[in-house]
ROPALO-67428 format. One record per residue: y, z negated, x negated of N, C-alpha, C in turn; residue in three letters. Coordinates in steps of 0.1 Angstrom, whole numbers, padded with zeros to 4 digits, always signed. Last residue first. Layout:
<rs>
YZXYZXYZXALA;...
</rs>
This chain:
<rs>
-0776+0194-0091-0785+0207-0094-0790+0217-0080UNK;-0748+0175-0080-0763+0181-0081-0767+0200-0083UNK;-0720+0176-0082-0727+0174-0098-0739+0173-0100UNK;-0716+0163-0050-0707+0165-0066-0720+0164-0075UNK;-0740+0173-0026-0734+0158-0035-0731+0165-0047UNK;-0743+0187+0012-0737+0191-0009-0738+0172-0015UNK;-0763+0182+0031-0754+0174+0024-0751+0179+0009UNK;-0791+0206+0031-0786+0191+0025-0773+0193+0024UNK;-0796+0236+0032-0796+0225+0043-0793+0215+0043UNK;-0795+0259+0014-0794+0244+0011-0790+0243+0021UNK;-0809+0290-0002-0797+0284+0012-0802+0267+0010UNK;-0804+0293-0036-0809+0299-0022-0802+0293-0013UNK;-0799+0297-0062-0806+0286-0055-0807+0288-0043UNK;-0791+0319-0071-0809+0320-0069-0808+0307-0063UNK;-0763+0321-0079-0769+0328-0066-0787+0324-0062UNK;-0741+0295-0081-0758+0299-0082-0764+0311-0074UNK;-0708+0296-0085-0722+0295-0077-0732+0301-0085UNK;-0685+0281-0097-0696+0286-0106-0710+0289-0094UNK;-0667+0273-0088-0664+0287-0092-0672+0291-0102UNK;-0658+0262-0057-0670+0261-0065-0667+0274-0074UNK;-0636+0231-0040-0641+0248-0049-0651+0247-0055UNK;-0622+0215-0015-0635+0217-0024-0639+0230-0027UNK;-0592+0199-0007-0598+0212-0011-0609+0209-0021UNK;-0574+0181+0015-0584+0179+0004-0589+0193+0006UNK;-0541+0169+0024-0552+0182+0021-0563+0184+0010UNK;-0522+0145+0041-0528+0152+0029-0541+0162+0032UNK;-0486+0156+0052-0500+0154+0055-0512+0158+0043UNK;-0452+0139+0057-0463+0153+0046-0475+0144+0053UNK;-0433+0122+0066-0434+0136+0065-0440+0147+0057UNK;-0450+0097+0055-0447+0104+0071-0442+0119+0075UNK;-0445+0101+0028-0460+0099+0037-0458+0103+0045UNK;-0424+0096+0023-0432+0108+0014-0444+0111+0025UNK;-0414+0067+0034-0412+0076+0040-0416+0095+0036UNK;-0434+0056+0015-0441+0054+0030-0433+0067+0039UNK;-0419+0053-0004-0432+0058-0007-0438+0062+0007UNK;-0384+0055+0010-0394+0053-0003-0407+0062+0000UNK;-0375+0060+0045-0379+0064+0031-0383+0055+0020UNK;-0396+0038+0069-0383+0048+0069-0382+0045+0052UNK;-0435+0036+0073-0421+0031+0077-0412+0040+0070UNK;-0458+0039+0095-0452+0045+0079-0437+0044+0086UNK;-0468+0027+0116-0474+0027+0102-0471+0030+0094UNK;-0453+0024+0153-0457+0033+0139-0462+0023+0127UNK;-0426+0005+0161-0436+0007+0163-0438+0024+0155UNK;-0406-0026+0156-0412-0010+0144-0424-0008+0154UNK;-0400-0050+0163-0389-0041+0155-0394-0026+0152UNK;-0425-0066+0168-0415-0058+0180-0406-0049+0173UNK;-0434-0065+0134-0435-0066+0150-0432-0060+0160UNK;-0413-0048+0114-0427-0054+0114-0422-0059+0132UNK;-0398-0031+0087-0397-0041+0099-0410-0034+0106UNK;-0392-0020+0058-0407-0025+0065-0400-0033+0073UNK;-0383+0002+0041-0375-0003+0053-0383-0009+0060UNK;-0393+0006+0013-0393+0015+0026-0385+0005+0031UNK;-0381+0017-0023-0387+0008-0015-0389+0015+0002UNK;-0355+0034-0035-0370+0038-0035-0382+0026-0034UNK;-0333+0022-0017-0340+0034-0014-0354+0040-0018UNK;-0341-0011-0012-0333-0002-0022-0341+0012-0016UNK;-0339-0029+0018-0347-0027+0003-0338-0014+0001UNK;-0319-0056+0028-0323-0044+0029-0331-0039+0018UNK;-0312-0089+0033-0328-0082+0029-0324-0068+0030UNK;-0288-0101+0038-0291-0091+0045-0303-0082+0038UNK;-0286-0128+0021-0288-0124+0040-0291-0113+0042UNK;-0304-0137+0002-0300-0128+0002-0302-0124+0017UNK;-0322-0157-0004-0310-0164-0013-0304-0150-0010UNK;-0340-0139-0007-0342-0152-0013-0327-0153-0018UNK;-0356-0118+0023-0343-0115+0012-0347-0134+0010UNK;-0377-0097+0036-0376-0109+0033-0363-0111+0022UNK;-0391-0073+0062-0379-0074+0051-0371-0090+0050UNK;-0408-0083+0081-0409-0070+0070-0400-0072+0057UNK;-0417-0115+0092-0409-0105+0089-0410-0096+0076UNK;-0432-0139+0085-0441-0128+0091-0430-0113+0090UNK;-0439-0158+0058-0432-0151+0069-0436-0142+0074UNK;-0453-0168+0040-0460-0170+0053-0450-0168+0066UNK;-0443-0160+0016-0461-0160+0019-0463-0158+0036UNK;-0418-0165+0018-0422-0150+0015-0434-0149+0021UNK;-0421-0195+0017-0416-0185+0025-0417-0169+0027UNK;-0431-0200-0005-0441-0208+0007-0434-0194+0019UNK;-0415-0193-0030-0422-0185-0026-0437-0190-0012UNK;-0393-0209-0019-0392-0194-0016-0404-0186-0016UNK;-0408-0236-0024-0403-0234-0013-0398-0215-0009UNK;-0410-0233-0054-0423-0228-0043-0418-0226-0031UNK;-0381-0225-0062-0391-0215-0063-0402-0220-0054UNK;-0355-0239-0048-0364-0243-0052-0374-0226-0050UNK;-0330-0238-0039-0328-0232-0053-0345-0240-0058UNK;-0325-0215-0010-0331-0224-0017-0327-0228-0028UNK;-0324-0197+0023-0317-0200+0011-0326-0216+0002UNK;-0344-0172+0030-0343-0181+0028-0333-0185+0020UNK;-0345-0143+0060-0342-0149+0046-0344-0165+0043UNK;-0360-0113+0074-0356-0131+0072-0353-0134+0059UNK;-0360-0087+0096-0353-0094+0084-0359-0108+0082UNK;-0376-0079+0116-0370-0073+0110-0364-0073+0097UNK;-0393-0090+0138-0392-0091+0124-0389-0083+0114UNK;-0390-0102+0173-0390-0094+0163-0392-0099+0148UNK;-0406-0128+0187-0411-0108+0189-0407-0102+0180UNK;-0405-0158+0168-0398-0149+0176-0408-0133+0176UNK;-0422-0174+0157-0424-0172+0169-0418-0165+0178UNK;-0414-0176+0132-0425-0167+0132-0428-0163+0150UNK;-0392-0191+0134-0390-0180+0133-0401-0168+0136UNK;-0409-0217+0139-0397-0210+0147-0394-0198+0147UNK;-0421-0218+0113-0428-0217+0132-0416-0211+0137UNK;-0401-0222+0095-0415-0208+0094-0417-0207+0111UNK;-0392-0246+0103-0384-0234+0103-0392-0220+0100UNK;-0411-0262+0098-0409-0260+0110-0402-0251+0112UNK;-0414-0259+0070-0423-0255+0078-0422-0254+0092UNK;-0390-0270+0059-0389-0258+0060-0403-0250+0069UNK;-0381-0291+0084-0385-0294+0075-0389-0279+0074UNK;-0366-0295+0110-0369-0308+0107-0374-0308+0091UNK;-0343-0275+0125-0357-0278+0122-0359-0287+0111UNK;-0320-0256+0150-0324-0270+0140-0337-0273+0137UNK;-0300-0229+0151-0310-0238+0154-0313-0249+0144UNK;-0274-0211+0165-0278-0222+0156-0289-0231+0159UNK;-0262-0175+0167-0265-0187+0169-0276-0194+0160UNK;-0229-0157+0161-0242-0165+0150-0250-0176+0160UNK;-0216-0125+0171-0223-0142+0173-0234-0145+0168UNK;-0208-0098+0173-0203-0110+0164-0204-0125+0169UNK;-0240-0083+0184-0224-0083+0187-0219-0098+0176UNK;-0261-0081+0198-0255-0072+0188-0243-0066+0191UNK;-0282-0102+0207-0268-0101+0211-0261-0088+0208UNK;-0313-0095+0221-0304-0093+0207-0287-0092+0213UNK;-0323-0125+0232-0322-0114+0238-0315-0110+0224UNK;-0335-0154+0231-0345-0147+0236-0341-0129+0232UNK;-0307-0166+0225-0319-0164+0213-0330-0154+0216UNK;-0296-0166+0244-0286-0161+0235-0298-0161+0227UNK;-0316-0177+0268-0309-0162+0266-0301-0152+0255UNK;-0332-0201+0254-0323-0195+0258-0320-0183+0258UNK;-0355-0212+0248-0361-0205+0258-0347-0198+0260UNK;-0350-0220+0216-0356-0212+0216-0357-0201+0233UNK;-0317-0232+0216-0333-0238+0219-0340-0224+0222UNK;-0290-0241+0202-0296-0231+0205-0309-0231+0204UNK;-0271-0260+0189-0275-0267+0197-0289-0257+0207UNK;-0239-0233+0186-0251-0247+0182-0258-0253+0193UNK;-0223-0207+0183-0234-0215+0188-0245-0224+0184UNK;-0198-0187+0171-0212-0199+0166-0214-0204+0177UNK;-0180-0157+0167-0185-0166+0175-0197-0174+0171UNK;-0158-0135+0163-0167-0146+0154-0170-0154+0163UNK;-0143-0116+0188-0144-0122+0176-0158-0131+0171UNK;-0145-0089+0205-0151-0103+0203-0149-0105+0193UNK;-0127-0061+0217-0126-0070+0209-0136-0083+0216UNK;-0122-0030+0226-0131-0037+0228-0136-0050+0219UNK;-0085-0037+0233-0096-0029+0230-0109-0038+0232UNK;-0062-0042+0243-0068-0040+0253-0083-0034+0249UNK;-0043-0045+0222-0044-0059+0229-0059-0061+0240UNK;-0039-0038+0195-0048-0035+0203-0054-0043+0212UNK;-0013-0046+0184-0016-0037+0180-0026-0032+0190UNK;-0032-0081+0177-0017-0074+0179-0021-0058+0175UNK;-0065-0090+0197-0056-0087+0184-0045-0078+0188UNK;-0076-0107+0217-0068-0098+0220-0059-0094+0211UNK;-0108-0119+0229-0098-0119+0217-0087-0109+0219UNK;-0119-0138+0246-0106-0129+0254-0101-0131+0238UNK;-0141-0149+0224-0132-0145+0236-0124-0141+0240UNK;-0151-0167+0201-0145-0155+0200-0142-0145+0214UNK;-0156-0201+0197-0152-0190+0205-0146-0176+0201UNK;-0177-0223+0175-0164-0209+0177-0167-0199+0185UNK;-0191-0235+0191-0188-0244+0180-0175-0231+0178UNK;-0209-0241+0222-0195-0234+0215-0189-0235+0206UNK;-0239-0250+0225-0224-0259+0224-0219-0243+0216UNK;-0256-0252+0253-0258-0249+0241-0243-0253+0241UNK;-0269-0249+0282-0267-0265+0275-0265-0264+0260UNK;-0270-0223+0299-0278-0231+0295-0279-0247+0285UNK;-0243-0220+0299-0245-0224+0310-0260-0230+0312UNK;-0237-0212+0274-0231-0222+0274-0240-0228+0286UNK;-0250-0195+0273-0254-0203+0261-0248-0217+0266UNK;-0237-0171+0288-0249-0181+0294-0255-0191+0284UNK;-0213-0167+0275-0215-0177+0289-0229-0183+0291UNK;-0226-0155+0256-0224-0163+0249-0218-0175+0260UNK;-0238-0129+0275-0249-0137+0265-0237-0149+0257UNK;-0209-0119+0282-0220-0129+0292-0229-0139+0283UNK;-0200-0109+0260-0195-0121+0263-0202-0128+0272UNK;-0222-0085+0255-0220-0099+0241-0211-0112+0253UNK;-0213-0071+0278-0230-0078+0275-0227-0093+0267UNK;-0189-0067+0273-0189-0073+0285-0205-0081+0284UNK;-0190-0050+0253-0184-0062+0250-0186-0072+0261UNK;-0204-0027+0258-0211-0040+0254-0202-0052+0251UNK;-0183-0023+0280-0202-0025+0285-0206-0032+0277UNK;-0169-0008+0263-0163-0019+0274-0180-0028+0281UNK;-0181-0001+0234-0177+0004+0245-0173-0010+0249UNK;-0185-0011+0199-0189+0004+0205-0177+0002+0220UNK;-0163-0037+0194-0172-0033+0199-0174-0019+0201UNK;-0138-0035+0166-0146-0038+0178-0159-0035+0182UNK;-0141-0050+0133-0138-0043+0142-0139-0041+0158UNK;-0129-0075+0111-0145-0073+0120-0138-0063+0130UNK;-0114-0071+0088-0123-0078+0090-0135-0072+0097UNK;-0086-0053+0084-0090-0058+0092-0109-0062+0089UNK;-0068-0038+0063-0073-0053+0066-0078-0058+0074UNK;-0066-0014+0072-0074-0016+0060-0080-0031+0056UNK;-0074-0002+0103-0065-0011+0097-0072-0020+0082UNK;-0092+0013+0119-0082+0016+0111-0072+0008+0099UNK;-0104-0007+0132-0112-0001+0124-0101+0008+0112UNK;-0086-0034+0146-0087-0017+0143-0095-0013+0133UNK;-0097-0068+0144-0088-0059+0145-0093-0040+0146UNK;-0100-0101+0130-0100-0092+0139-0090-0082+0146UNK;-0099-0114+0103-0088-0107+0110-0099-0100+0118UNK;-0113-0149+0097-0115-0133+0097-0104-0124+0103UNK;-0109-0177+0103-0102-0169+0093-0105-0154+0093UNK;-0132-0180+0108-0119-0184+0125-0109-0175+0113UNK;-0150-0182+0094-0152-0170+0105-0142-0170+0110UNK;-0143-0208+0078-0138-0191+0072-0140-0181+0081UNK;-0148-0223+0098-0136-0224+0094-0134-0209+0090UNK;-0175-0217+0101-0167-0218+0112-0150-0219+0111UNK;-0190-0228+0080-0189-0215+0081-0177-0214+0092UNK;-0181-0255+0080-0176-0250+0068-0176-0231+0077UNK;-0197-0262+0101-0185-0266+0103-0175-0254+0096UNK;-0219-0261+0093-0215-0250+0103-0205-0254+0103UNK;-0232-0280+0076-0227-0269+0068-0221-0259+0077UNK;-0248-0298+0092-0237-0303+0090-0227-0291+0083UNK;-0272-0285+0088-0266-0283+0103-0252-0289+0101UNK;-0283-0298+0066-0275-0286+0066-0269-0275+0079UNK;-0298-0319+0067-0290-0320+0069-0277-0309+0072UNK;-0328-0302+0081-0316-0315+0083-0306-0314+0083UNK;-0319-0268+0085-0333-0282+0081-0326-0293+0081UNK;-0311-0244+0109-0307-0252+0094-0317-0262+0096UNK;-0317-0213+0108-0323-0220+0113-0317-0232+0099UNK;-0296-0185+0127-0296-0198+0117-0309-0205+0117UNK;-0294-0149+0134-0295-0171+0140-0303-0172+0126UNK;-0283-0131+0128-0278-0134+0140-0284-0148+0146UNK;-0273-0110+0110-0284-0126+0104-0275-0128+0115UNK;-0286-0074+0109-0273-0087+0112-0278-0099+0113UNK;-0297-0056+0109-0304-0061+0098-0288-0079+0100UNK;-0284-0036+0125-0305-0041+0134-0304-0052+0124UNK;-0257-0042+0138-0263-0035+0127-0279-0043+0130UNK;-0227-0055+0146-0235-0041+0156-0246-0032+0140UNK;-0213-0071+0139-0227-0076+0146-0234-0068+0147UNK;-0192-0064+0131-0190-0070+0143-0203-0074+0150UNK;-0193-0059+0105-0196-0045+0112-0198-0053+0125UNK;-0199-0093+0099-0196-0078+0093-0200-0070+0099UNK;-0211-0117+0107-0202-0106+0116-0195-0098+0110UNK;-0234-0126+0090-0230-0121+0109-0218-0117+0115UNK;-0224-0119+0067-0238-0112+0075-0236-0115+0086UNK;-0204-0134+0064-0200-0118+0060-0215-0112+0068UNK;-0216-0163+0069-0200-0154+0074-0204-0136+0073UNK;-0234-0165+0056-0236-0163+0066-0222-0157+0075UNK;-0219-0166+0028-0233-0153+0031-0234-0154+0047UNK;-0202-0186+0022-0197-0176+0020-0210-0161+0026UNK;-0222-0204+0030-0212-0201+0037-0211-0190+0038UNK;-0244-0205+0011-0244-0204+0022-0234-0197+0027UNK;-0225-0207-0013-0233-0193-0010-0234-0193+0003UNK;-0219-0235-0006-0205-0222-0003-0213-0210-0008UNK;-0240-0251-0010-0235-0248+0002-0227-0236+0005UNK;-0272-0238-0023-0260-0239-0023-0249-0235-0017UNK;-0300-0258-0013-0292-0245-0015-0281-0246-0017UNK;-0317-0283-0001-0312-0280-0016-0304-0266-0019UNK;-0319-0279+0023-0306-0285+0017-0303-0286+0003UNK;-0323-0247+0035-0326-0255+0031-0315-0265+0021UNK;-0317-0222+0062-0314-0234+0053-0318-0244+0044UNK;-0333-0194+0071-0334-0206+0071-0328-0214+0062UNK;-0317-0167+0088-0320-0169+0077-0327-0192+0075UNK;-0334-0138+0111-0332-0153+0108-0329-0155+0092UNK;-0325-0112+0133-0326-0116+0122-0319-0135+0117UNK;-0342-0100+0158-0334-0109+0155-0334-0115+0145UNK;-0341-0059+0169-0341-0075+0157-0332-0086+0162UNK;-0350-0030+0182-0344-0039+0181-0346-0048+0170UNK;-0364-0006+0157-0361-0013+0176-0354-0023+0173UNK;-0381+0024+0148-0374+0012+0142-0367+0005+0160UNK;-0405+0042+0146-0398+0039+0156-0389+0023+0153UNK;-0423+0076+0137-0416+0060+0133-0407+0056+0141UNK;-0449+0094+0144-0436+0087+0149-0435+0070+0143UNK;-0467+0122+0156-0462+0108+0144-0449+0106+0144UNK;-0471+0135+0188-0464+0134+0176-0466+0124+0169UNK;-0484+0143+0212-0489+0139+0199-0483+0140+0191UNK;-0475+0137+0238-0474+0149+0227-0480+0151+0217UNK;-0479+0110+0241-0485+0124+0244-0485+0133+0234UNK;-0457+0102+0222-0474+0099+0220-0478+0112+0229UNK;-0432+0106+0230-0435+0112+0217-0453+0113+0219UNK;-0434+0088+0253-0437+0103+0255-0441+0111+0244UNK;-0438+0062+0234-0452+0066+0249-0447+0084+0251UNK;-0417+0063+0220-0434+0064+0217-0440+0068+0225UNK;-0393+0064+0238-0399+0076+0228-0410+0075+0225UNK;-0396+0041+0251-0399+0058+0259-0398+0067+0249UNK;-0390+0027+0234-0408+0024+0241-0407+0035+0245UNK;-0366+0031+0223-0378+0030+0210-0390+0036+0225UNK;-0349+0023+0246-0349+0038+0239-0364+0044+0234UNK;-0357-0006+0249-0361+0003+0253-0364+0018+0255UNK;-0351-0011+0221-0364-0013+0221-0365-0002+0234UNK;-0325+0007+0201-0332-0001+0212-0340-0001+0216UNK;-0327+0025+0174-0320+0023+0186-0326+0011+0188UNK;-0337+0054+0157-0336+0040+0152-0328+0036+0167UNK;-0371+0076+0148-0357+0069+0159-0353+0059+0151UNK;-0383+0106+0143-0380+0094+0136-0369+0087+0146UNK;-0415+0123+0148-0401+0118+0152-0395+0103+0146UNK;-0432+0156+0139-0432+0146+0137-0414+0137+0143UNK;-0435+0179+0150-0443+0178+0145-0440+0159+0143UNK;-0420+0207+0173-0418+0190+0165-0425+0183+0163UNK;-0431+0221+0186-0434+0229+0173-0424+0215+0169UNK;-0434+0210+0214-0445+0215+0207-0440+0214+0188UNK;-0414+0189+0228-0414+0202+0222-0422+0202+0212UNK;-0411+0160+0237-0422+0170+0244-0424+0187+0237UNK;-0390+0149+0223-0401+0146+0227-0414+0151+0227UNK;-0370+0164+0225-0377+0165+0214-0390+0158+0214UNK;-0365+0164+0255-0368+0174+0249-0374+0176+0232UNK;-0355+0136+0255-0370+0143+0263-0376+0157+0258UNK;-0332+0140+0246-0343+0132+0241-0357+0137+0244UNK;-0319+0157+0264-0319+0160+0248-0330+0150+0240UNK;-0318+0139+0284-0327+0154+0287-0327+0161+0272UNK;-0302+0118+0278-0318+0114+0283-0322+0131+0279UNK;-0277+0135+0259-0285+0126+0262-0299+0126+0259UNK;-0262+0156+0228-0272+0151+0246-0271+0139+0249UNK;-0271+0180+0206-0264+0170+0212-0268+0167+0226UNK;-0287+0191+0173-0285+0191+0192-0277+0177+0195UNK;-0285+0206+0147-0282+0195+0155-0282+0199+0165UNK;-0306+0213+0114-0301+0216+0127-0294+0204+0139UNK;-0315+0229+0085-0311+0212+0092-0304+0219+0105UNK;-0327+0249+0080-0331+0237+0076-0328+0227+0078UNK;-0310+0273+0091-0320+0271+0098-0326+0256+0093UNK;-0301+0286+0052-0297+0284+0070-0311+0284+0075UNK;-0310+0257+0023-0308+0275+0031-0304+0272+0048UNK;-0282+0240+0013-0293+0243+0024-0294+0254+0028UNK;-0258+0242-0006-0266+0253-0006-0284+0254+0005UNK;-0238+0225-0001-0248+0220-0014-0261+0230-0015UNK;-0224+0234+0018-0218+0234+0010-0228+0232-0004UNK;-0246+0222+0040-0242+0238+0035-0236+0243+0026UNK;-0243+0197+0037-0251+0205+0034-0250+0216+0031UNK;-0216+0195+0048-0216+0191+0036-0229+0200+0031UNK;-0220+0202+0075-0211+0209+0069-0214+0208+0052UNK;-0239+0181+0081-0240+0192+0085-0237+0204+0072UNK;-0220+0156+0083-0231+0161+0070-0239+0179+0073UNK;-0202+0169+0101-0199+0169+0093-0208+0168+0079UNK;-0222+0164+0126-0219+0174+0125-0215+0177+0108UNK;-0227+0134+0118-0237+0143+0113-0229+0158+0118UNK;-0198+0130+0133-0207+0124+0111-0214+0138+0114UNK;-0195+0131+0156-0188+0141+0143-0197+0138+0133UNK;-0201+0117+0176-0211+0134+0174-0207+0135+0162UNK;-0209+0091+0190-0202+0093+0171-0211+0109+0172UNK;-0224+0088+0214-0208+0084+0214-0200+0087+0201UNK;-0247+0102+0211-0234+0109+0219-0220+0105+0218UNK;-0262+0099+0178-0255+0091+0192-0247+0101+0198UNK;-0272+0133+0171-0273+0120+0169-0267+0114+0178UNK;-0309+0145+0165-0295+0146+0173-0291+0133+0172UNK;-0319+0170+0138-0315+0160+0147-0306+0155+0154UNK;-0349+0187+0130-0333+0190+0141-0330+0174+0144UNK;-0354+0204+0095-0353+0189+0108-0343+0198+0121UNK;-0383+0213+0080-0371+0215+0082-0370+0203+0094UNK;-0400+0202+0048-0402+0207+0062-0384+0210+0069UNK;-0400+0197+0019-0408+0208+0021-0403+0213+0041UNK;-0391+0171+0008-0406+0175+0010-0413+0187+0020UNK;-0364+0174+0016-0372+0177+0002-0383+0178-0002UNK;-0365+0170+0045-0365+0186+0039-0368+0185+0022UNK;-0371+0144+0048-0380+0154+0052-0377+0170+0042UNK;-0352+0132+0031-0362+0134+0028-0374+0141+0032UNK;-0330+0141+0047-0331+0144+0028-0343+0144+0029UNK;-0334+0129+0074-0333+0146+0066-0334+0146+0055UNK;-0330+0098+0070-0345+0110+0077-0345+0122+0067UNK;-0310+0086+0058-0329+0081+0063-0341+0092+0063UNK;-0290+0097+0073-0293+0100+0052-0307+0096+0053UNK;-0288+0087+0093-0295+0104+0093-0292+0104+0081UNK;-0280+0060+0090-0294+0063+0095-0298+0077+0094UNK;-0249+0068+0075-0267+0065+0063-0275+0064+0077UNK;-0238+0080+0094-0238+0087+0084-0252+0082+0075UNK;-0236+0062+0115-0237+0076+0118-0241+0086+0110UNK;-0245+0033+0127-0245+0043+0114-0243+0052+0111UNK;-0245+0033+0156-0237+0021+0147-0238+0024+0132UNK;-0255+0051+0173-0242+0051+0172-0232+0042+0158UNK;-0288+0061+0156-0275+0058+0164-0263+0056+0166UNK;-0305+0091+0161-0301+0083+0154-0291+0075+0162UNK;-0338+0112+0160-0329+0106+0168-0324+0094+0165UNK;-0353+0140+0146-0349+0124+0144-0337+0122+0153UNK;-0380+0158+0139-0370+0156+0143-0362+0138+0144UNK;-0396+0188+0117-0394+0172+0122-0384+0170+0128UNK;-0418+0211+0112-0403+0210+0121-0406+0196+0124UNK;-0437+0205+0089-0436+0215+0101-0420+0217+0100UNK;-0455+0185+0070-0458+0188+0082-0452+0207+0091UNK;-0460+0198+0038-0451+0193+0048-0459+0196+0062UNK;-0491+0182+0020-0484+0196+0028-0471+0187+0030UNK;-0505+0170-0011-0500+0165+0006-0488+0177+0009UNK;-0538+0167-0025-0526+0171-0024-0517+0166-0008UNK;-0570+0164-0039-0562+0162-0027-0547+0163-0030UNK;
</rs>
């Protein structure tokens, strides 16, 4: 047995990566043999034009990597086009569900990465200013806008007392210009999502949650009118709330409480997505109780943002992933190649005559 390239693969990427989610796909499809077209966010066209460029420079023969630009009717179209053998997405659940179900007709293989709500759990034996210093920089580095963003807390006693601490160094972040070498946390993609992230942190409030840091009508010097939220905490965050139910993906940490690290397994395990989770500890069974009996793909110990190394896969699990073969390492070899078993005989018998039976390896 051996494994082919499929064909012509295609991949649809997003706005909030422009350059590593299409490093995901194409290398790997075309090293294994097949060619791509993919298209990426409408709102970031240049990267991938520009990897484009780069490739050619590195000697891709012409025709092996390709771009289309679009929307909905650019979607649909890879969708449903015959000689695309196989589709890779990363986006939003709803993007995700209308690519499967149409990709599915078609019969395509398809990996479909989706939404997350990524949890880390506290424990009090951990250490506090790792804490700190980790939930800061994971929730609102790149302003939130990343699937693998530690977007709720779950603290165990006493370590709900430790939000204080994060909340000082978040109120310290510069919010600002993506331009600006100092600047911290940048803005929002558009006016839409800033306007989503600030309702979902109204309705935290309007559901009975507490505002521990506001990031609001932020209005950094220089760019008074952009799409700016700052660092924002939320305590007091009950599972049926809006700010927990929905993915903010935007710079807010919300905060839950659990009584003992097994209650913090249930909690978590009972969320739809599983994309990430983490534990902080400095106890080994307690990490490894957690690994065992988390349900999330990608587990990090004492490491907010779990991503695995390139020659590992990208295993988000639940709601986060629909598909079997997850984004590159071993799994991504798999998705773009198909295996081929070949049986030779290069010793026939001519006198044994015609055989009606089931061949069996190594009979007379």
């Amino acid at each position: 047995s051996y494994r082919q390239p499929l064909g012509v693969c295609g991949g649809i990427a997003p706005f909030n990566f422009p350059a590593m989610i299409p490093l995901w796909m194409f290398p790997l499809a075309i090293a294994t043999g097949n060619t791509y077209v993919l298209k990426p966010s409408e709102r970031v066209p240049g990267t991938m034009v520009k990897l484009c460029e780069l490739a050619d420079q590195a000697g891709f023969p012409a025709g092996t990597l390709n771009v289309v630009h679009g929307t909905h009717d650019c979607v649909n179209f890879l969708c449903d086009a015959p000689e695309i053998r196989a589709l890779s997405f990363v986006g939003s659940n709803q993007a995700g569900e209308h690519i499967w179900n149409r990709g599915g007709k078609a019969g395509k293989r398809m990996q479909i990465n989706m939404a997350a709500k990524n949890h880390a759990a506290i424990l009090p034996d951990a250490s506090r200013a790792h804490v700190t210093d980790s939930l800061v920089g994971a929730a609102f580095g790149a302003a939130g806008q990343r699937c693998m963003a530690l977007s709720t807390v779950v603290c165990v006693g006493e370590t709900s007392e430790w939000m204080s601490d994060v909340a000082d160094k978040a109120a310290a972040l510069k919010v600002g210009a993506g331009s600006d070498p100092s600047t911290d946390v940048g803005p929002l993609i558009s006016p839409a999502a800033k306007q989503r992230v600030e309702g979902l942190i109204q309705s935290a409030v309007d559901e009975g949650a507490t505002i521990l840091l506001d990031g609001r009508g932020c209005r950094p010097e220089g760019a008074p009118e952009g799409n700016f939220v700052g660092p924002t905490i939320i305590t007091g965050v009950k599972p049926h709330m809006r700010c927990y139910r929905e993915e903010i993906f935007g710079p807010v940490l919300v905060c839950m409480e659990a009584s003992s690290l097994q209650e913090a397994i249930q909690i978590i395990n009972a969320n739809r997505w599983a994309n990430g989770s983490a534990v902080f500890t400095a106890s080994g069974s307690s990490a490894r109780e957690f690994q065992n009996r988390i349900h999330a793909g990608n587990v990090g110990i004492n490491v907010p943002i779990p991503v695995p190394l390139p020659f590992f896969s990208f295993t988000g699990a639940k709601g986060s992933m629909l598909g079997d073969l997850h984004f590159y390492g071993k799994e991504g070899v798999q998705f773009f190649t198909k295996p081929k078993t070949v049986t030779a005989n290069w010793t026939p018998d001519a006198a044994a005559g015609v055989r009606t039976a089931m061949p069996i390896l190594g009979s007379k």
